[in-house]
DSSP file (Angstrom, degrees, kcal/mol; ACC not computed):
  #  RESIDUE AA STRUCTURE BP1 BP2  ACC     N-H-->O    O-->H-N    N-H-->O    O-->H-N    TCO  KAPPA ALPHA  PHI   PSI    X-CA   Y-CA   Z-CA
    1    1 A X              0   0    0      0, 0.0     2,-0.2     0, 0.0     5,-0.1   0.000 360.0 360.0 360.0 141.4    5.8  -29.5  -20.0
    2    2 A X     >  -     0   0    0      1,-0.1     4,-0.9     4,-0.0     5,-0.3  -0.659 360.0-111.1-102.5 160.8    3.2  -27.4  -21.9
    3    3 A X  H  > S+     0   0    0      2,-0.2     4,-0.9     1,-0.2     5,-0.2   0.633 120.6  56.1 -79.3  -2.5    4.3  -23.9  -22.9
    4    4 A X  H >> S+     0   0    0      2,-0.2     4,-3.2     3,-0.1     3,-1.6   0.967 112.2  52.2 -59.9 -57.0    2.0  -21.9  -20.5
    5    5 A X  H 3> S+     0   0    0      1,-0.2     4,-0.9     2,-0.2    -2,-0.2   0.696 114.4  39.2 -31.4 -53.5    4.1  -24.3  -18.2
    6    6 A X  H 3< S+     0   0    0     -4,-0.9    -1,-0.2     2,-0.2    -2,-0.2   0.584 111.9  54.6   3.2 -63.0    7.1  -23.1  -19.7
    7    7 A X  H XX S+     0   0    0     -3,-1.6     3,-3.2    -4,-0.9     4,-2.7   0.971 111.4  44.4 -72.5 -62.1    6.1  -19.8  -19.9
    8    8 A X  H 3X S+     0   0    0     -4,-3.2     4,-1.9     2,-0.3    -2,-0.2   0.720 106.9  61.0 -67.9 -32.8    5.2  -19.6  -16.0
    9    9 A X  H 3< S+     0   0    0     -4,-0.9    -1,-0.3    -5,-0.3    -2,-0.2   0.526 103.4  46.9 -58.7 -25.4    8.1  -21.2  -15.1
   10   10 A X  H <> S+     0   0    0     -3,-3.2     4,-1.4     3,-0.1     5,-0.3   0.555 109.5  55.4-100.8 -22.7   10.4  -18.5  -16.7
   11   11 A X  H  X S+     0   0    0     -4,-2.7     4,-5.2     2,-0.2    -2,-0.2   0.983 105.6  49.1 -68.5 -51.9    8.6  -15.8  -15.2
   12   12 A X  H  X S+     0   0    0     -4,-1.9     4,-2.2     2,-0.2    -1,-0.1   0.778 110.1  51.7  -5.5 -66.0    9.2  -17.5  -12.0
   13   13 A X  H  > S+     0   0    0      2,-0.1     4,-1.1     3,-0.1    -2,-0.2   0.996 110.9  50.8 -53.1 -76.9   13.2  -17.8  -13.0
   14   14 A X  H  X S+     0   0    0     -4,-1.4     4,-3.4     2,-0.2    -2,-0.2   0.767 110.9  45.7 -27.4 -50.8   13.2  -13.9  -13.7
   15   15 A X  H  X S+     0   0    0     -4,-5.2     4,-1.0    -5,-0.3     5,-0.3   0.848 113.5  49.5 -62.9 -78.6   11.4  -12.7  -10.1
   16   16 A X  H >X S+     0   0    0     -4,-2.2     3,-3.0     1,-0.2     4,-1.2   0.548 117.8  40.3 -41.2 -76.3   13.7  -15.0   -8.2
   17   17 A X  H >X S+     0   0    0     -4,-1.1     4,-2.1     1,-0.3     3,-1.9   0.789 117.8  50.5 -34.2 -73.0   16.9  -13.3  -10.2
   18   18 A X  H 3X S+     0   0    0     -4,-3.4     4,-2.8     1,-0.3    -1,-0.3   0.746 108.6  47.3 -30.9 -45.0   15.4  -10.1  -10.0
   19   19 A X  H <X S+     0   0    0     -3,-3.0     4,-0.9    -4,-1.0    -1,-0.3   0.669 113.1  51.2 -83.2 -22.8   14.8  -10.3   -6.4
   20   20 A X  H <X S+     0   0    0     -3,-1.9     4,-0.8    -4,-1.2    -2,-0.3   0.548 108.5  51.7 -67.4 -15.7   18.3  -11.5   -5.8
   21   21 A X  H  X S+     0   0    0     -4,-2.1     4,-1.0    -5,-0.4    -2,-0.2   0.871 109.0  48.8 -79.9 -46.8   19.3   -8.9   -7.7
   22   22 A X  H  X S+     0   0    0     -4,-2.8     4,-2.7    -5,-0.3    -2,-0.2   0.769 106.4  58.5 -52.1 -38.2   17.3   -6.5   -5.5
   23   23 A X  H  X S+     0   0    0     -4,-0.9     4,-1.2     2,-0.2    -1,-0.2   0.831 101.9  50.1 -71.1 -35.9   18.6   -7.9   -2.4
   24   24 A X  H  X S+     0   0    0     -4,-0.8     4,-1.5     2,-0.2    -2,-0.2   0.725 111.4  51.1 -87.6  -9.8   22.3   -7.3   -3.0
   25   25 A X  H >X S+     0   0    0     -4,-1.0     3,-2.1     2,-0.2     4,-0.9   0.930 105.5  53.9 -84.3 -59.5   21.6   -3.8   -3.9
   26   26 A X  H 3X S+     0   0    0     -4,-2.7     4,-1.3     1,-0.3    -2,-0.2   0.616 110.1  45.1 -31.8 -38.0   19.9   -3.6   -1.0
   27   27 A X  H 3< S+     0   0    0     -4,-1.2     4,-0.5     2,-0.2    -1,-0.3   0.641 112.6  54.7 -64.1 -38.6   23.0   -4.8    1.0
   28   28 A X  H X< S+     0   0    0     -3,-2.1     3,-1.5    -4,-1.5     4,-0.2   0.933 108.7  45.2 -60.7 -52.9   25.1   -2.6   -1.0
   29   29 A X  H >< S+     0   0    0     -4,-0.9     3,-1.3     1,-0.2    20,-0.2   0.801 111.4  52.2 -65.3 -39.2   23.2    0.5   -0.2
   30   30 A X  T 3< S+     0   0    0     -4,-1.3    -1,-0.2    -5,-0.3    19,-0.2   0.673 103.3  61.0 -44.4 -32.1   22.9   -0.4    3.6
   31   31 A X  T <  S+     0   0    0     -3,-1.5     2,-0.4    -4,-0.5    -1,-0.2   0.517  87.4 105.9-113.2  -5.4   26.6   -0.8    3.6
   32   32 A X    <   +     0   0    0     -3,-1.3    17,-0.5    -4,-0.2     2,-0.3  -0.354  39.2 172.5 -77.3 138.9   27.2    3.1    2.5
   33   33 A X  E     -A   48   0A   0     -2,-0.4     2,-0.4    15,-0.1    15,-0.3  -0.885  14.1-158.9-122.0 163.5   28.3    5.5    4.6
   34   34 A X  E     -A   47   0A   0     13,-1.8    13,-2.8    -2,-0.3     2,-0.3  -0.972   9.5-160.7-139.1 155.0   29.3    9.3    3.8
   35   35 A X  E     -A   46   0A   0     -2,-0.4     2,-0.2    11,-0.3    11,-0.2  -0.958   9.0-179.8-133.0 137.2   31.5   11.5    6.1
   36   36 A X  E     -A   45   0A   0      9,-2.2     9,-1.4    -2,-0.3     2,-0.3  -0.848  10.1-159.4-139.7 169.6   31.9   15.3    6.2
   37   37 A X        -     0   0    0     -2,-0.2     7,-0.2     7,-0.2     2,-0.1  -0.987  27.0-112.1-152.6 135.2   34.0   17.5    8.2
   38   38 A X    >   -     0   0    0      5,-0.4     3,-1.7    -2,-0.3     6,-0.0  -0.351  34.3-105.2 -74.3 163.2   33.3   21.1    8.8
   39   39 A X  T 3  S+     0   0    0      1,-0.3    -1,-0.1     2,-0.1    -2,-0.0   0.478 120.4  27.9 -46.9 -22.8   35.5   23.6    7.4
   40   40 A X  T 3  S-     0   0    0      3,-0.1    -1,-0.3     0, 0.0    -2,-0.1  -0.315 119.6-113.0-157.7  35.3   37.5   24.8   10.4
   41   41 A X    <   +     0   0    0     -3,-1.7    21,-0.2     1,-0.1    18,-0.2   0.488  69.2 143.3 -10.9  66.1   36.8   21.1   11.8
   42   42 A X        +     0   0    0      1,-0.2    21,-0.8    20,-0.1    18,-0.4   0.797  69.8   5.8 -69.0 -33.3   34.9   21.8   14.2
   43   43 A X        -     0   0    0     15,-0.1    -5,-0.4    16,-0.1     2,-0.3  -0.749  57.5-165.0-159.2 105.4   32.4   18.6   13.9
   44   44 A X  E     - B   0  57A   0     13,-0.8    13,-2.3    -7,-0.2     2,-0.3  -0.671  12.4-173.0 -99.2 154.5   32.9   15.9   11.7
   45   45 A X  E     -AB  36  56A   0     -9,-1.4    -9,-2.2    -2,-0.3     2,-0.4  -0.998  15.2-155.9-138.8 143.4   29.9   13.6   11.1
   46   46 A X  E     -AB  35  55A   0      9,-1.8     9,-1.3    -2,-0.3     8,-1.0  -0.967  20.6-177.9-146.2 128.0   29.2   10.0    9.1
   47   47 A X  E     -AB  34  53A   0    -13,-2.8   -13,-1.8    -2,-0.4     6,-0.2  -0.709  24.3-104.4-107.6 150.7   25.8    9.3    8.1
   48   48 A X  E >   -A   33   0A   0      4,-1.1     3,-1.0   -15,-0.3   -15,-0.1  -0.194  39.6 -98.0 -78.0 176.4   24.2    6.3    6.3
   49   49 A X  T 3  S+     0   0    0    -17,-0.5   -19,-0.1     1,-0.3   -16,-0.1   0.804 131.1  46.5 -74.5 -13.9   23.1    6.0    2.8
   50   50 A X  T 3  S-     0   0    0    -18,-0.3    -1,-0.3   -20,-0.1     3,-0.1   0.560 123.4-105.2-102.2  -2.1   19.3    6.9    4.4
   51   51 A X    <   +     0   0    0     -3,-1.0    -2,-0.1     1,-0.2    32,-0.1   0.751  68.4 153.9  99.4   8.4   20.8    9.8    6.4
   52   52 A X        -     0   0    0      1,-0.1    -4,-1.1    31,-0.0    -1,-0.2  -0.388  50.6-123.7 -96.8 158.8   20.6    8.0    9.8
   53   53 A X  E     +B   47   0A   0      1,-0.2    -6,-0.3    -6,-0.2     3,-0.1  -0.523  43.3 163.7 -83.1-178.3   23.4    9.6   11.8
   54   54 A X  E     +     0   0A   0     -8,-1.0     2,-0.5     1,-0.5    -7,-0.2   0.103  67.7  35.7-150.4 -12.0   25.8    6.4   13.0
   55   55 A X  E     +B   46   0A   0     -9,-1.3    -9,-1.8     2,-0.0    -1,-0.5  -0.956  53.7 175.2-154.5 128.8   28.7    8.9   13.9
   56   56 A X  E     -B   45   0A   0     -2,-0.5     2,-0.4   -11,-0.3   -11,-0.2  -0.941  16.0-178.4-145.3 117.2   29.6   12.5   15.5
   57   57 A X  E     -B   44   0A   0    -13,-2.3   -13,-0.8    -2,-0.3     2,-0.6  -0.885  27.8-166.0 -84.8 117.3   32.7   13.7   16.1
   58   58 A X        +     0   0    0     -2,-0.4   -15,-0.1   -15,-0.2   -16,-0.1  -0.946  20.6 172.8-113.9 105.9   34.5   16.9   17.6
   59   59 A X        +     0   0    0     -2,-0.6     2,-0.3   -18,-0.2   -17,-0.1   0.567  65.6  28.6 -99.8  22.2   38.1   16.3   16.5
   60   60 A X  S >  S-     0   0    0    -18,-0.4     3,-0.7   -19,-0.2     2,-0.2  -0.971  84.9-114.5-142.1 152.3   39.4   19.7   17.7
   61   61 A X  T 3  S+     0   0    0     -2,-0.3     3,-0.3     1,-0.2     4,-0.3  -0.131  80.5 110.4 -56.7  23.1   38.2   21.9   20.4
   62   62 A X  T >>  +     0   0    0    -21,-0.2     3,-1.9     1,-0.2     4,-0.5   0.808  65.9  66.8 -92.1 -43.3   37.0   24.7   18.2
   63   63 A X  T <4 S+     0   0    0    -21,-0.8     3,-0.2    -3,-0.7    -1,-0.2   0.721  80.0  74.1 -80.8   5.8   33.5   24.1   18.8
   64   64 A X  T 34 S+     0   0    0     -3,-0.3    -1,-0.3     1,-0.2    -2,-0.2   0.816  90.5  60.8 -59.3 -36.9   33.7   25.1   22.3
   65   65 A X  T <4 S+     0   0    0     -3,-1.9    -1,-0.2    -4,-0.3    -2,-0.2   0.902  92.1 100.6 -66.6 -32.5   34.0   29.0   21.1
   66   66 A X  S  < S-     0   0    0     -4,-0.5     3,-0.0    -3,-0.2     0, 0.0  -0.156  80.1-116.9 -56.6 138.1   30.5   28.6   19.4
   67   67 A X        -     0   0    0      1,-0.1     4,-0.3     4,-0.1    -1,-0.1   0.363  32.7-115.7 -45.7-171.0   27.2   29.6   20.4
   68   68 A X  S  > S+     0   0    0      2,-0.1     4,-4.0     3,-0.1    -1,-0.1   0.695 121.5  51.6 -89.9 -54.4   24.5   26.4   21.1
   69   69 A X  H  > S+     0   0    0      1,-0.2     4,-1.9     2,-0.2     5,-0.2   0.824 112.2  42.0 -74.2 -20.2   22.6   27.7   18.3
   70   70 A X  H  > S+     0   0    0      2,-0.2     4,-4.0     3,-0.1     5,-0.3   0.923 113.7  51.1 -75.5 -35.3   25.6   27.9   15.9
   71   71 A X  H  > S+     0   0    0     -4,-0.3     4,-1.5     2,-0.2     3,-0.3   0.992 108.3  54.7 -64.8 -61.0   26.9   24.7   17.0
   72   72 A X  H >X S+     0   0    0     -4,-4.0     4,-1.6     1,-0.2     3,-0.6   0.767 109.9  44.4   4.0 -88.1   23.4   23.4   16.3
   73   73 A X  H 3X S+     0   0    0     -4,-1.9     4,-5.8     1,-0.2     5,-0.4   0.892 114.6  50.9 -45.8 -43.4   23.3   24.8   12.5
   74   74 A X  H 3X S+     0   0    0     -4,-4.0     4,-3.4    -3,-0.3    -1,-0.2   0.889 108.5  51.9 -57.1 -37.9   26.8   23.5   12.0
   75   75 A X  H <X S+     0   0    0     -4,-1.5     4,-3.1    -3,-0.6    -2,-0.2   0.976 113.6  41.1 -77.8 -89.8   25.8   20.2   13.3
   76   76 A X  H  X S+     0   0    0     -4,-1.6     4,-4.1     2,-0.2    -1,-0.2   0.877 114.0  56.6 -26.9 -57.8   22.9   20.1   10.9
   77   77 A X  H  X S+     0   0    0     -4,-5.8     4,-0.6     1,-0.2    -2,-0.2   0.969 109.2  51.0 -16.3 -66.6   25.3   21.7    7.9
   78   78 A X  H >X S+     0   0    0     -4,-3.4     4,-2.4    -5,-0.4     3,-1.5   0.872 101.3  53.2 -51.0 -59.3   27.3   19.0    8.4
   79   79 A X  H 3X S+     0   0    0     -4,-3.1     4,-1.1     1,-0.2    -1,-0.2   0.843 108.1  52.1 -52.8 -42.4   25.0   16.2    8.3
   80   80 A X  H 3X S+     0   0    0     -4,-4.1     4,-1.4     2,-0.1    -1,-0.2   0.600 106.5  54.3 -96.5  20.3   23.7   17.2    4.9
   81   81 A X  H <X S+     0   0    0     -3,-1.5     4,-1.7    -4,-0.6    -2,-0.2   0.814 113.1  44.3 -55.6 -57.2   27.3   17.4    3.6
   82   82 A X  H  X S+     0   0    0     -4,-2.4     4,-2.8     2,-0.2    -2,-0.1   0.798 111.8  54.6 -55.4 -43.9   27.7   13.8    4.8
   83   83 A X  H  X S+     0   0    0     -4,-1.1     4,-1.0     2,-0.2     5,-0.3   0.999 111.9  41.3 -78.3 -88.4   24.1   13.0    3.3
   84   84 A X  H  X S+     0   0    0     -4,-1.4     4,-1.1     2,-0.2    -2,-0.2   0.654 112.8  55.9 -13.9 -65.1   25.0   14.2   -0.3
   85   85 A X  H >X S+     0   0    0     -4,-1.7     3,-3.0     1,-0.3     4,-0.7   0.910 112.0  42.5 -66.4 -84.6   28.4   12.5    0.0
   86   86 A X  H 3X S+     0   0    0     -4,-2.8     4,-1.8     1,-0.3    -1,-0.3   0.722 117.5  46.2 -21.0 -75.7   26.6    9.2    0.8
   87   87 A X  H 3X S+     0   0    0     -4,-1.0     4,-0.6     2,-0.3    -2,-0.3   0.589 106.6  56.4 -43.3 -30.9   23.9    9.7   -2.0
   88   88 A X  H XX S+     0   0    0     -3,-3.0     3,-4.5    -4,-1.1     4,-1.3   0.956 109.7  51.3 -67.1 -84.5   26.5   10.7   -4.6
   89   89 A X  H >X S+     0   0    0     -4,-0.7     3,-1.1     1,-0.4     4,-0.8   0.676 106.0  52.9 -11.8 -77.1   28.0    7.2   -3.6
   90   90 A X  H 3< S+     0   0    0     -4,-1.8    -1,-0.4     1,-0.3    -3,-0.2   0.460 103.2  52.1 -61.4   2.1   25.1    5.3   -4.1
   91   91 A X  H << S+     0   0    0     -3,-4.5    -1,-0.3    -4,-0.6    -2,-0.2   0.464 107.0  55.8 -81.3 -18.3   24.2    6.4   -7.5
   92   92 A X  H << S+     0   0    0     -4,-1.3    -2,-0.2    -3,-1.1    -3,-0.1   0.766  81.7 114.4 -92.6 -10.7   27.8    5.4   -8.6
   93   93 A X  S  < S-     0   0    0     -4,-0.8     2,-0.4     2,-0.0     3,-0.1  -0.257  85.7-113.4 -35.5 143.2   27.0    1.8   -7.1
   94   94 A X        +     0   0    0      1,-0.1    -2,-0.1   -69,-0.0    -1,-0.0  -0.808  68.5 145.4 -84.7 134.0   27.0   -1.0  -10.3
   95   95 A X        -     0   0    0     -2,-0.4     2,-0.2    -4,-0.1    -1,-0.1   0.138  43.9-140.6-152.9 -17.8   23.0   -1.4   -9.5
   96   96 A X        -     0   0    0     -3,-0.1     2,-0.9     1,-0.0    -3,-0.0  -0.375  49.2 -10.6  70.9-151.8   21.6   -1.9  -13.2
   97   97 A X        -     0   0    0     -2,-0.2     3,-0.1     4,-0.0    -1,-0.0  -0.704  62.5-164.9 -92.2 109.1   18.7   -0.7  -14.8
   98   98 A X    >   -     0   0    0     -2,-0.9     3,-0.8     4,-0.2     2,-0.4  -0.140  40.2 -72.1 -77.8-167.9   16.5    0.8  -12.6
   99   99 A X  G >  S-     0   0    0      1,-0.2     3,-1.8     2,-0.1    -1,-0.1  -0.697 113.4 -11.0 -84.5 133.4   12.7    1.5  -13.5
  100  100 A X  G 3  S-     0   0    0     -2,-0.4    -1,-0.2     1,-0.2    -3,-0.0   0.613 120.7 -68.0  49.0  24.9   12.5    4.3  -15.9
  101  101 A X  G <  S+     0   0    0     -3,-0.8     2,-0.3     1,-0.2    -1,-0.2   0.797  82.3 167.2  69.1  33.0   16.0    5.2  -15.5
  102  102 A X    <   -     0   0    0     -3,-1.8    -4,-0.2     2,-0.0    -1,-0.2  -0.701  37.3-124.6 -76.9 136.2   15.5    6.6  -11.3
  103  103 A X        -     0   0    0     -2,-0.3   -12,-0.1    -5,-0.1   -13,-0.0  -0.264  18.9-124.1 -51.6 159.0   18.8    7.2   -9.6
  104  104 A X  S    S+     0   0    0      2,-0.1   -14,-0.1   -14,-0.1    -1,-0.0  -0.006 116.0  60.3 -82.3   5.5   18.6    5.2   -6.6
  105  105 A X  S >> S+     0   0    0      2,-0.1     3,-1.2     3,-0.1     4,-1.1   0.646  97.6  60.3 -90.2 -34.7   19.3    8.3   -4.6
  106  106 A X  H 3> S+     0   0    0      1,-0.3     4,-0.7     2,-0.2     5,-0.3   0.580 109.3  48.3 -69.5  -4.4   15.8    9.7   -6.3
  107  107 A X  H 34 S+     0   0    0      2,-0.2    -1,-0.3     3,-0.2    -2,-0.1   0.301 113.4  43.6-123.8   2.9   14.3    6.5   -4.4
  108  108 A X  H <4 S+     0   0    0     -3,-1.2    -2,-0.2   -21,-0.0    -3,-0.1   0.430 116.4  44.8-141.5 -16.2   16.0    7.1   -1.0
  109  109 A X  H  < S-     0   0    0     -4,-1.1    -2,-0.2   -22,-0.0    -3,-0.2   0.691 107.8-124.4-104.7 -33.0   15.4   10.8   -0.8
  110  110 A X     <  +     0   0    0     -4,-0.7     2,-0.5    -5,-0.1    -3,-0.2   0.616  67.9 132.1  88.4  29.7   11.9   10.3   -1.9
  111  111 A X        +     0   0    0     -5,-0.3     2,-0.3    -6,-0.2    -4,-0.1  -0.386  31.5 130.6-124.1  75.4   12.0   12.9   -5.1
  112  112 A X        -     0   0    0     -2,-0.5     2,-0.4   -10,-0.1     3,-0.1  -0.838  62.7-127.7-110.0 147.2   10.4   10.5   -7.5
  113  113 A X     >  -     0   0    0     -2,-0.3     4,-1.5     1,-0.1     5,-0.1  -0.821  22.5-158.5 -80.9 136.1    7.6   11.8   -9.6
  114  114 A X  H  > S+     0   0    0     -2,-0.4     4,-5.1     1,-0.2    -1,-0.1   0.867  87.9  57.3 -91.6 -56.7    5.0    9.1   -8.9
  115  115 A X  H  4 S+     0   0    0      2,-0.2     4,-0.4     1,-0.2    -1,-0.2   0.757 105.5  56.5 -67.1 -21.0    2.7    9.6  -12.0
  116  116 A X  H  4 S+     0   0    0      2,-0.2     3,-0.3     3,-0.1    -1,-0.2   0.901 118.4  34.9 -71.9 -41.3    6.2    8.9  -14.4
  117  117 A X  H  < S+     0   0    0     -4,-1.5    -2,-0.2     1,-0.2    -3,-0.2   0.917 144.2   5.1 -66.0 -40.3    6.6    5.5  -12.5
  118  118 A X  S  < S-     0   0    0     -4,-5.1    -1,-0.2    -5,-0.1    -2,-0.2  -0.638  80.4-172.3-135.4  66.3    3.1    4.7  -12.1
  119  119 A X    >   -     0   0    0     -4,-0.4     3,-0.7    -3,-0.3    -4,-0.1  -0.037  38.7-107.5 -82.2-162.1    0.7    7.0  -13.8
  120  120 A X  T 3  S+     0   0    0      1,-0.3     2,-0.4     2,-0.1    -1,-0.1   0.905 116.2  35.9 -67.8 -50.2   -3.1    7.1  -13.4
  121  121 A X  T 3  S-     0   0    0     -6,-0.1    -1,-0.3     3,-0.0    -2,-0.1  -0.549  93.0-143.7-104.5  43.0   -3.5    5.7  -17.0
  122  122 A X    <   -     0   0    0     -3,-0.7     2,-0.2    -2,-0.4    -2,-0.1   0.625  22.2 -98.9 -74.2-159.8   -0.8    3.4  -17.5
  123  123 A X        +     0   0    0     -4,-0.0     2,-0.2     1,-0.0    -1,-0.0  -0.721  60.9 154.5 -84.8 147.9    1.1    3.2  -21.2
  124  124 A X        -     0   0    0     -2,-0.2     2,-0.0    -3,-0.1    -1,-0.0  -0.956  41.2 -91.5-159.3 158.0   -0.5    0.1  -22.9
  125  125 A X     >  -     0   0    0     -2,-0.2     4,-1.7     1,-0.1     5,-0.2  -0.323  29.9-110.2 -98.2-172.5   -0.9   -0.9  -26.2
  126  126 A X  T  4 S+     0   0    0      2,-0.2     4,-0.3     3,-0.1    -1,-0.1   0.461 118.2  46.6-101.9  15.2   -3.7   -0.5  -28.5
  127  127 A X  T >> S+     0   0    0      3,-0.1     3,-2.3     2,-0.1     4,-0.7   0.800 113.6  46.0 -84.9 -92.0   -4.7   -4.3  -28.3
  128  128 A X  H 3> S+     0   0    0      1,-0.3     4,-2.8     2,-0.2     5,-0.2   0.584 115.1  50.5 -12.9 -64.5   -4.5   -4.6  -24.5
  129  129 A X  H 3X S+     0   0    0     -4,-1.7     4,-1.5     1,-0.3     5,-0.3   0.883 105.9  58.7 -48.9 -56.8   -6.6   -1.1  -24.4
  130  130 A X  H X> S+     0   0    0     -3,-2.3     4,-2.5    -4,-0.3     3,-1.3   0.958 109.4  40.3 -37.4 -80.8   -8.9   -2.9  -26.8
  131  131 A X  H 3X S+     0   0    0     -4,-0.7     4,-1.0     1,-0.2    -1,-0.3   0.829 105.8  65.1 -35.9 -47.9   -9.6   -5.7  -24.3
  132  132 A X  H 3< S+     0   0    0     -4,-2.8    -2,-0.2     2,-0.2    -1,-0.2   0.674 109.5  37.0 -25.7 -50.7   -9.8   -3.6  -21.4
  133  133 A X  H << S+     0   0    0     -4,-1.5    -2,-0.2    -3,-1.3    -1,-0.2   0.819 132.5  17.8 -98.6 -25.5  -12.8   -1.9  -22.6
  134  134 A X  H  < S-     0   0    0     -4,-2.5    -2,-0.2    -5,-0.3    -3,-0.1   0.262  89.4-142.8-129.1  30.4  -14.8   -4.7  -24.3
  135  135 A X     <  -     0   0    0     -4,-1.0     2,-0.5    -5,-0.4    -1,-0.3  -0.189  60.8  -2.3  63.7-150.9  -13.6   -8.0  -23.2
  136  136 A X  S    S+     0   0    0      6,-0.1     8,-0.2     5,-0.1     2,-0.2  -0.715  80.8 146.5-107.1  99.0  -13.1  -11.2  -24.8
  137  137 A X     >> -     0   0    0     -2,-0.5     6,-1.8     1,-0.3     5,-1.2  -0.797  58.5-127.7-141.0 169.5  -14.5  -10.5  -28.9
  138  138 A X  T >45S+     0   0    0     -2,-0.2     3,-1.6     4,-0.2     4,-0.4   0.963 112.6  78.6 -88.2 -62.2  -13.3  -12.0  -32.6
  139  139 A X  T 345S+     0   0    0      1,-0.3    -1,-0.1     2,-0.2    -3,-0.1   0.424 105.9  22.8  17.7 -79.8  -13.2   -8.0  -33.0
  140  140 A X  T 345S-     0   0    0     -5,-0.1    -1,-0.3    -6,-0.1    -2,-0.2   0.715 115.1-110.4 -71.0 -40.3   -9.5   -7.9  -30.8
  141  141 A X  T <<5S+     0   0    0     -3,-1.6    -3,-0.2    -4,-0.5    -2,-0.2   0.390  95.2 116.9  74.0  37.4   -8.7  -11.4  -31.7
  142  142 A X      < +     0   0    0     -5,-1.2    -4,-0.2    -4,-0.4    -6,-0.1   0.653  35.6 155.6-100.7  -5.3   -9.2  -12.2  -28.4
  143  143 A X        -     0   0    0     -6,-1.8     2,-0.2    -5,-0.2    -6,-0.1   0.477  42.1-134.4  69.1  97.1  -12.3  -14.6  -29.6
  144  144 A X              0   0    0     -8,-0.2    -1,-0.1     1,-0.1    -2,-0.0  -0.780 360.0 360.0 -80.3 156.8  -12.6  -17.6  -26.4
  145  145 A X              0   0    0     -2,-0.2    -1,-0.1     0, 0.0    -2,-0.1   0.275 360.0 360.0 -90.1 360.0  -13.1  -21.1  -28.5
């Protein structure tokens, strides 16, 4: 086997690992749930790690004194008590190194800067740049035989 062969062959190893790696965190994160309970437990509620509701509860009759529209807000409260809870949880997951050091929470709420992960220009070094702009030269040492 020639080393490009080699070569292409460990990149290969890496995605698959990588992408197994990706998949049980994915399965980890799927499998979180957070639960909140209002203060004077009126409505408890259990959300998923994405916020999806999976569970609502009244374990007391207390919200029967409440307006529609208070029960509403509590309702809402509640759910992004639950939400945090959940999100807290999945940042404390064993997950590894993510890119550029993002919570996995930051990736599930959607408050990633875009231009840190991927900007317009990205970071490269002053060979690569070198190629970029003027191809294949003895200049870069990039020289074809």
């Amino acid at each position: 086997m020639s080393g490009y062969e080699q070569e292409i062959e460990q990149l290969l190893a890496d995605y698959r690992k990588e992408r197994e790696e990706a998949e049980e965190n994915r399965r980890r994160i799927n499998a979180v749930t957070g639960t909140a309970t209002s203060r004077r437990r009126e409505v408890k509620v259990t959300v998923s790690a994405r916020g999806e509701v999976a569970e609502i509860d009244f374990p007391t009759g207390a919200f029967r004194r409440m307006t529609p529209k208070e029960l509403g807000e509590l309702i809402r409260t509640t759910i992004s008590e639950a939400r945090a809870q959940a999100l807290k949880q999945v940042d404390e997951l064993p997950m590894g190194q993510l890119l550029f050091g993002l919570k996995p929470s930051e990736l599930l709420t959607g408050d990633v800067d875009m231009d840190t992960i991927l900007p317009n220009d990205p970071h490269t070094s002053d060979l690569v740049r070198d190629y970029l702009e003027h191809g294949f030269t003895s200049a870069n040492g990039f020289a074809q035989d």
